[in-house]
C-alpha positions in Angstrom: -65.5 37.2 -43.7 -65.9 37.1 -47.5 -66.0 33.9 -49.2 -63.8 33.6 -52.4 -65.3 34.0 -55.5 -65.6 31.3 -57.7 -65.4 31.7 -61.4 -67.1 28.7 -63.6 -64.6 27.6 -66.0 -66.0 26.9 -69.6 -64.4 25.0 -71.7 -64.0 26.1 -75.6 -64.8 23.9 -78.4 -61.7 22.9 -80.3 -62.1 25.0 -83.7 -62.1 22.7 -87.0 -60.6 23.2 -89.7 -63.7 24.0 -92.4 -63.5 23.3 -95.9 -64.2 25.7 -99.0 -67.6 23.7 -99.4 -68.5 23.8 -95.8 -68.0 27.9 -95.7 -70.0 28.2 -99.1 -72.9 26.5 -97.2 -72.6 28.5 -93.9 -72.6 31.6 -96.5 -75.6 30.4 -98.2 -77.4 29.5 -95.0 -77.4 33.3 -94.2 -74.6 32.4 -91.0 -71.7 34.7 -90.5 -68.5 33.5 -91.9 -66.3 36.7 -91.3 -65.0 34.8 -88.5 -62.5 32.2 -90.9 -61.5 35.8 -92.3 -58.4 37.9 -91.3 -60.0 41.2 -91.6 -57.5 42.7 -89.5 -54.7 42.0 -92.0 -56.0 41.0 -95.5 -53.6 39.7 -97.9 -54.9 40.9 -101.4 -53.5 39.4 -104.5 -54.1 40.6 -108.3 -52.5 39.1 -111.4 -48.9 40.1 -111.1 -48.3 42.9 -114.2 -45.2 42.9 -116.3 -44.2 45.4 -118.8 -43.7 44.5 -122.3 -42.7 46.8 -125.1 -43.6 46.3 -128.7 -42.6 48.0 -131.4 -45.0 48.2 -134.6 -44.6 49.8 -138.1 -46.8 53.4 -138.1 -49.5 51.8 -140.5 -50.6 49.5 -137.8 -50.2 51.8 -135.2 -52.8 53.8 -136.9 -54.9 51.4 -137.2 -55.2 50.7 -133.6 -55.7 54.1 -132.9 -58.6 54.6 -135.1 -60.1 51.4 -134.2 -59.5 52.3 -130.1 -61.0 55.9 -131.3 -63.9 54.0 -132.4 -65.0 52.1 -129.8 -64.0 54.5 -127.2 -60.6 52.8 -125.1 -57.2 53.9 -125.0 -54.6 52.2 -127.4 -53.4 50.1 -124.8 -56.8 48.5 -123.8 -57.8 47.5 -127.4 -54.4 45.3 -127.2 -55.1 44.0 -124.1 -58.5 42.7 -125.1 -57.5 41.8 -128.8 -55.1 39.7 -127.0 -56.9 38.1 -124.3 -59.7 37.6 -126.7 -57.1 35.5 -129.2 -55.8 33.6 -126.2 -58.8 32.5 -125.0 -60.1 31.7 -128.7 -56.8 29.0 -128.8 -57.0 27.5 -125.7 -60.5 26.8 -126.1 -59.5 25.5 -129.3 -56.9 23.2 -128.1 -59.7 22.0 -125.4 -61.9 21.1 -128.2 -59.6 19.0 -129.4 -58.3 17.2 -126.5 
């Protein structure tokens, strides 16, 4: 007669909750943090893009395109930068001055 098997029940740790600090410092420790991850279904956000026409007189228009000719970039990158850059230039401005 066979005796019945018995199968040693282990018990799992309850899994914390870990903090943004706590998973930097695994990281940095060399430790594998893929586990916190969804890898299986990653959400993947980007800034959220919205279309905006302007209209310019042909002189400036020119301008831009010579000056994207000269560095190399299409028309619209030069305005994106140009307008980043300006943005950036204010806020830190109105930092300064806080």
């Amino acid at each position: 007669m066979k005796s019945p098997s018995i199968k040693k029940v282990t018990q799992r740790k309850k899994a914390r909750p870990t903090t943004a600090e706590n998973l930097e410092e695994k990281f940095d420790n060399g430790e594998d943090v893929l586990d916190y991850f969804d890898t299986k279904n990653p959400i993947l956000r980007g800034p959220e893009i919205e279309r905006l026409e302007v209209e310019f007189p042909g002189w400036i228009v020119s301008g831009l395109d010579q000056e994207a000719a000269r560095l190399g970039v299409t028309r619209d990158a030069l305005l994106k930068f140009w307008v980043a850059a300006r943005l950036d230039e204010r806020r830190k401005g109105e930092l300064a001055s806080r």
